[in-house]
C-alpha positions in Angstrom: 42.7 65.6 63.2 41.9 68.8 64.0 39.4 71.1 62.9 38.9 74.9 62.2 36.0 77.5 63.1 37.3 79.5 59.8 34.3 79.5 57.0 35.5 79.0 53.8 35.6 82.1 51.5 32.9 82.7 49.5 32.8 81.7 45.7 33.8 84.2 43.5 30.4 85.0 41.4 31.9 86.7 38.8 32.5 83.3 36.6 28.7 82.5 37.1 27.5 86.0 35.5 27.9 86.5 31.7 25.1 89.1 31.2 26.6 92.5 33.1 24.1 94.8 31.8 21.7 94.8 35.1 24.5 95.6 37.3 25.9 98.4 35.1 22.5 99.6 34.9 22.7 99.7 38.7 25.5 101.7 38.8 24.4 104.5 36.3 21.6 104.5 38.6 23.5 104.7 42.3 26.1 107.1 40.0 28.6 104.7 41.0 31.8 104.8 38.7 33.0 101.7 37.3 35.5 100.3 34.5 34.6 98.0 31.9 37.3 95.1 30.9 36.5 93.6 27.3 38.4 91.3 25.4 39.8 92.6 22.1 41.9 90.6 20.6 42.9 86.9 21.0 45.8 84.9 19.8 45.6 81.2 19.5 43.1 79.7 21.9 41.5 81.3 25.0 38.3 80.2 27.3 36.5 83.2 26.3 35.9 85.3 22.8 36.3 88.7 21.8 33.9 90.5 23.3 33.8 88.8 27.1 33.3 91.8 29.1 34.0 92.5 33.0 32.4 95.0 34.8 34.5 96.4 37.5 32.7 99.0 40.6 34.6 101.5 42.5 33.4 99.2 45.8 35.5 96.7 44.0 32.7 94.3 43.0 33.4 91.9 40.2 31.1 90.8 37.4 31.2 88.8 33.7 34.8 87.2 33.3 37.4 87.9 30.4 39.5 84.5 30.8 39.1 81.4 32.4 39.6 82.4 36.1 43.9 83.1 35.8 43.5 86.4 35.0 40.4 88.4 36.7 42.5 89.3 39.5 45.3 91.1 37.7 42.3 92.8 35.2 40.8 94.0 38.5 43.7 95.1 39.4 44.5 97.3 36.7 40.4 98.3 36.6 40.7 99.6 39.9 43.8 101.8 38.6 42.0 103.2 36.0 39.4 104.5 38.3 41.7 106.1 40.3 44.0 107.8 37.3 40.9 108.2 34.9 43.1 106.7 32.3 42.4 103.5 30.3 44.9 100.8 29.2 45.2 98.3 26.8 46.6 95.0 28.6 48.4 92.2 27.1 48.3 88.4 28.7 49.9 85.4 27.6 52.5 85.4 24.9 53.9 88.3 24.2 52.6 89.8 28.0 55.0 92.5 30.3 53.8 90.2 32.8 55.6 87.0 33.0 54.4 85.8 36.0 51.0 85.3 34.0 50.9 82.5 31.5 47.2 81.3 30.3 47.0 77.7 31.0 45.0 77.4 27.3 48.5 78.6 26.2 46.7 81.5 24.0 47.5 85.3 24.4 44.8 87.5 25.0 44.4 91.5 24.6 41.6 93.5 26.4 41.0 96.8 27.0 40.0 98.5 30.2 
């Protein structure tokens, strides 16, 4: 058996934090710019309601959660793009999606707005 000196990687915190209001308080006070993910519309089922928000900082820190885990990447993703153009976006997932690489595992189809 062998054994590595490589730590694991940290735990993402951004599924532990539901209340985002401190740290976009902290931004508005560091002027940092950040985007705002919240969850619009759903379709069937989904892990989290309308109104799940996720707060996302030009450093690239993550907080609150719009989905069960399978999705906060690709949301970050597009965040981060919307820093850098200034423009929002409305983003489908699940059923119905552009992105059919992405399927929610609670089968539902989810809409938020970044």
């Amino acid at each position: 058996m062998t054994t590595s000196n490589q730590a694991w990687p940290s735990w993402p915190v951004y599924g532990l934090v539901d209340d985002i209001v401190p740290f976009m308080l902290r931004c508005a006070a560091d002027q940092e710019r950040f985007a705002l993910a919240t969850v619009v519309k759903v379709v069937g089922s989904s892990p989290r309601q309308v109104g799940s928000e996720m707060l996302i900082t030009a450093r690239g820190e993550v907080y609150g959660y719009v989905s069960g885990g399978c999705i906060e990447a690709a949301v970050a993703e597009e965040a981060r793009q919307c820093l850098n153009d200034g423009l929002p976006r409305m983003l489908v997932y699940g059923e119905g999606s552009p992105h059919i690489d992405i399927q929610l595992t609670c089968r539902g189809a989810d809409q938020r707005f970044g």
